[in-house]
C-alpha positions in Angstrom: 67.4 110.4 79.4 67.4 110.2 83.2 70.1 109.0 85.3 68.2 106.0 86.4 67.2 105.1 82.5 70.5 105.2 82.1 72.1 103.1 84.5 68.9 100.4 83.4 69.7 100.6 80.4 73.4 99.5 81.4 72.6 96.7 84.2 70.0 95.5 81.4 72.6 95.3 78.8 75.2 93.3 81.0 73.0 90.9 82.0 72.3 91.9 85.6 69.1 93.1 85.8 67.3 96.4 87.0 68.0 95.0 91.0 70.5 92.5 91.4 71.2 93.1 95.1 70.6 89.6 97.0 67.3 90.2 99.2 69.3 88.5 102.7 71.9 91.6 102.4 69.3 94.1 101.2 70.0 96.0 104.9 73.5 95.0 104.9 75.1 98.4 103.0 75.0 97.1 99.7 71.8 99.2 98.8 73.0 102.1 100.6 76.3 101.8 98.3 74.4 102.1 94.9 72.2 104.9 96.2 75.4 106.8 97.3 77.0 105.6 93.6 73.6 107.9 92.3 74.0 110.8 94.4 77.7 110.8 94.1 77.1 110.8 89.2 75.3 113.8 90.0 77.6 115.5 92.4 80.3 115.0 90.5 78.5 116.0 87.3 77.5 118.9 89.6 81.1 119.9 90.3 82.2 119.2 86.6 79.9 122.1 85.1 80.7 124.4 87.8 84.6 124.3 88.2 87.4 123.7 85.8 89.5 121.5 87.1 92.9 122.5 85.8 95.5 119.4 85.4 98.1 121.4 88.3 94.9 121.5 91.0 94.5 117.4 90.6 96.1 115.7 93.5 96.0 111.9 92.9 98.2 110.9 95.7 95.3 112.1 98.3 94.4 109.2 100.9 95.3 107.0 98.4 97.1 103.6 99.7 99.8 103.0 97.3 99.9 100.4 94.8 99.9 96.7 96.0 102.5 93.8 94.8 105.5 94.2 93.3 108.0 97.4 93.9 106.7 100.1 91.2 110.8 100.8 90.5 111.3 97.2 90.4 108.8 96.1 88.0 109.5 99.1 85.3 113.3 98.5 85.7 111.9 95.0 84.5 109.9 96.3 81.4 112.6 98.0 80.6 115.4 96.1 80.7 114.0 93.5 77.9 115.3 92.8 74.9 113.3 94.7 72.0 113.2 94.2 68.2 113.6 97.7 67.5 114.0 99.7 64.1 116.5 102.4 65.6 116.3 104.4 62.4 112.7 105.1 63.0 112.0 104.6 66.9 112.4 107.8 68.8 113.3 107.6 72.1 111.4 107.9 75.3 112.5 111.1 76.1 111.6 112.4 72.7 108.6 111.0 73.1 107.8 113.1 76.4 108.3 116.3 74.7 105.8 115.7 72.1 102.3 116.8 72.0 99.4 115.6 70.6 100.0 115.8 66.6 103.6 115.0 67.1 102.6 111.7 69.2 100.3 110.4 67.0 102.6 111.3 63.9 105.0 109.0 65.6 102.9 106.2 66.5 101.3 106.2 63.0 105.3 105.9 61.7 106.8 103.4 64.5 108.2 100.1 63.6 109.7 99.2 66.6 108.3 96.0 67.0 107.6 93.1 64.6 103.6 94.2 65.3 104.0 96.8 62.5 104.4 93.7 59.6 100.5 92.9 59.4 98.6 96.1 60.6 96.3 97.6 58.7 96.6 100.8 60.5 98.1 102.1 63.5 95.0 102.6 66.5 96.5 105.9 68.2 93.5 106.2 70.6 90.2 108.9 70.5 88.3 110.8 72.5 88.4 114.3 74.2 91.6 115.3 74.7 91.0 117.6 77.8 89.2 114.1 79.3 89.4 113.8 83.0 88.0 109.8 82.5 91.0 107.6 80.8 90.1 104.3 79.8 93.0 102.2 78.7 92.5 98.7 77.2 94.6 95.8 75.6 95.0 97.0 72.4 92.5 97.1 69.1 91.4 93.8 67.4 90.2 93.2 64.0 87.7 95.6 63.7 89.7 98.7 65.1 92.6 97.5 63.1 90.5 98.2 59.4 88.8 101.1 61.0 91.5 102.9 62.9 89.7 103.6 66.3 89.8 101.7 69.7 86.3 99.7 70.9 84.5 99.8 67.7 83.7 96.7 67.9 80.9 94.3 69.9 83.2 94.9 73.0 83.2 98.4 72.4 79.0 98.2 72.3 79.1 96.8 76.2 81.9 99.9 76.6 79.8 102.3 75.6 76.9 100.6 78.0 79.2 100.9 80.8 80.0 104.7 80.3 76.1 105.7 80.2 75.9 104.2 83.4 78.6 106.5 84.4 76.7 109.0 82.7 79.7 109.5 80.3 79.7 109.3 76.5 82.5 108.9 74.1 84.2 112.4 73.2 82.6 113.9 76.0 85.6 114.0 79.0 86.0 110.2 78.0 89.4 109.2 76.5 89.6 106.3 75.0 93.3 104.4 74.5 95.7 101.0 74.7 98.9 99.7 75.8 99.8 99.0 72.6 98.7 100.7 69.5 98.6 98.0 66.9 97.0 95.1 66.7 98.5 91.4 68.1 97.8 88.5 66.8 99.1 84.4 67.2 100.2 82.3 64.2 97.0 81.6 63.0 95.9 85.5 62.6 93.5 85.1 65.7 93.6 88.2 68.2 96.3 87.6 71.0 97.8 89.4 74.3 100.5 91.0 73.1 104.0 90.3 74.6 106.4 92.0 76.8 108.7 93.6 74.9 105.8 94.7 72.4 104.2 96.3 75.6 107.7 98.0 76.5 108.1 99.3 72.8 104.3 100.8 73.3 105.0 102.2 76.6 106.3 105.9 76.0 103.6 106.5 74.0 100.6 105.8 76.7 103.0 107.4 79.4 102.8 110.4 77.2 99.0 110.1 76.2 98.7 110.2 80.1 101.3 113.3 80.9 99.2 115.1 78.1 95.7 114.3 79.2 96.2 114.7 83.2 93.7 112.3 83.6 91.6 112.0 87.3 91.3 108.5 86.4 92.8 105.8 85.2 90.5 102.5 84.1 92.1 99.5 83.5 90.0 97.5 81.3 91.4 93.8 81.3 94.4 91.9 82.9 97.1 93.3 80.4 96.1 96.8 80.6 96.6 96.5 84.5 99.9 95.3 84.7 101.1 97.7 82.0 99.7 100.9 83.9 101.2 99.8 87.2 104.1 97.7 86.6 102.7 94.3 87.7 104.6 91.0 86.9 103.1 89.6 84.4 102.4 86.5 87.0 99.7 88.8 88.9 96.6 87.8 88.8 93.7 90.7 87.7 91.2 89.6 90.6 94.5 90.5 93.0 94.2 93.8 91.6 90.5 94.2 91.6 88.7 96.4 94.7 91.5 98.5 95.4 92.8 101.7 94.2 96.3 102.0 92.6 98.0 104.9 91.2 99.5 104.5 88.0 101.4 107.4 86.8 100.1 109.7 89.8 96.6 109.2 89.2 93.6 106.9 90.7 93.5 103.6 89.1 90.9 100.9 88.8 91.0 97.6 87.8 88.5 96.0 85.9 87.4 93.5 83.2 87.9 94.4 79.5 84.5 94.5 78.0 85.9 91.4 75.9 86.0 89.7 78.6 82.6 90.5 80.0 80.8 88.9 76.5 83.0 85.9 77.2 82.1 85.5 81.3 78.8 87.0 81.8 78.8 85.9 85.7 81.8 88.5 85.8 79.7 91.3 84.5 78.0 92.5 88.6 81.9 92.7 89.4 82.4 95.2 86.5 79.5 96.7 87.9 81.3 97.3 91.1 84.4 98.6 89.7 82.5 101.0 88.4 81.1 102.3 91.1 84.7 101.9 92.9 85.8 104.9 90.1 82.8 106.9 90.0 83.3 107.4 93.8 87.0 107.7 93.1 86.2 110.4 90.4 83.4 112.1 92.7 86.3 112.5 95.4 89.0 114.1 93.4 86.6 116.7 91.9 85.4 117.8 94.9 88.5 118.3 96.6 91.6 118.6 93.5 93.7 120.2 96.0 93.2 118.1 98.9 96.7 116.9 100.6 
């Protein structure tokens, strides 16, 4: 399948259509900007199958600006400091946490109780993908379906997900990694999927810092509002379209901002900005593999 069938297929899928770029700005760098989005997939798949990049070369903190709002040290201070409904007997602590590797963390998040989100699981969703993945994306956490089956983005949602990664020309287990800010599933008094609440974020948190730390990611998407303010410390008052357009670090590494595929069934106008987020972090991507040592 060529690059062009693929990124069809995905424009097709979201509702935007095979050109979507408004005929009065047709001259006004808009078209130049997707063309340079094609050229810039296949340099950087280019660059992918002829260099390893090793997690030491990648330099996130290159020309970056640094992350807008709220002090980074402020805001985790923040996360941390509230009150949890913890198991003590069976949490382990953060530092534990980031000495564990890959079977250890996900024996650990398959055993944690440390928040009251552990009573009606069906099963804990640790996260899939390749772990040697240079593309992270992190959502909200798994819903119905991913709670029976176990993984993250099985369901509809996940369909439009996988839509949006062709058109990266990415695929699931193939440098794609695949998580959420929390690993088991929230939902409101009636058993309806709901965002999940601060101090269940902050109970979740050492275990995507770790997932990160491990995976050396070259970067971060944020799919959906929550996911955001997680990954870079937000208050949870920030708006997501304050966030969107820019480049954040989160953890040391490039981070976009962009609508959960959730979202995108829900507001189908929002689906050309997706679109563009997309293109913000394949550039993003392109950047950093071409130059992983760059100061």
């Amino acid at each position: 399948m060529t690059l062009e069938h693929r990124r069809a297929i995905f424009l097709q899928e979201i509702g935007v259509g095979a050109v979507w770029v408004r005929r009065d700005t047709a001259h006004s760098g808009q078209t130049a900007d997707i063309d340079r989005v094609t050229d810039t997939i296949n340099a950087a798949s280019c660059a992918t199958q002829s260099q390893t990049v090793t997690p030491g070369a990648v330099n996130p903190s290159a020309t970056l600006p640094a992350p807008t709002g709220a002090s980074q040290t402020s805001t985790d201070a923040a996360w941390d400091e509230l009150p949890l409904a913890t198991d003590p007997a069976t949490l382990p602590s953060a530092a534990e946490i980031a000495l564990m590797d890959w079977p250890q963390l996900q024996a650990a998040v398959s055993a944690c109780r440390g928040c009251d989100l552990c009573q009606k699981r069906s099963q804990t969703v640790f996260g899939s993908g390749d772990r040697q993945a240079k593309w992270l994306f992190v959502g909200e956490g798994p819903g119905r379906t991913e709670d029976q089956q176990g993984a993250p983005f099985v369901g509809t949602a996940g369909k439009l997900l996988d839509a949006m990664l062709s058109a990266l020309n990415l695929q699931r287990d193939a440098n794609v990694y695949l998580s959420n800010v929390v690993k088991c599933r929230s939902t409101d008094a009636h058993g309806a999927d709901h965002a999940p609440s601060p101090q269940q974020i902050a109970v979740c948190k050492p275990y995507l810092e770790r997932q990160i730390a491990l995976l050396q990611p070259t970067v971060i998407v944020a799919l959906g509002k929550t996911a955001a303010q997680a990954l870079l410390g937000c208050d949870p008052s920030t708006s997501l379209s304050s966030l969107r357009g820019q480049l954040h670090r989160a953890h040391q590494c490039p981070t976009v901002v962009t609508y959960h595929p959730a979202y995108l069934l829900r507001k189908p106008i929002a689906k050309r900005e997706a679109w563009d987020d997309l293109c913000l972090a394949l550039r993003t991507y392109a950047d950093q593999t071409a130059n992983p040592s760059a100061e």
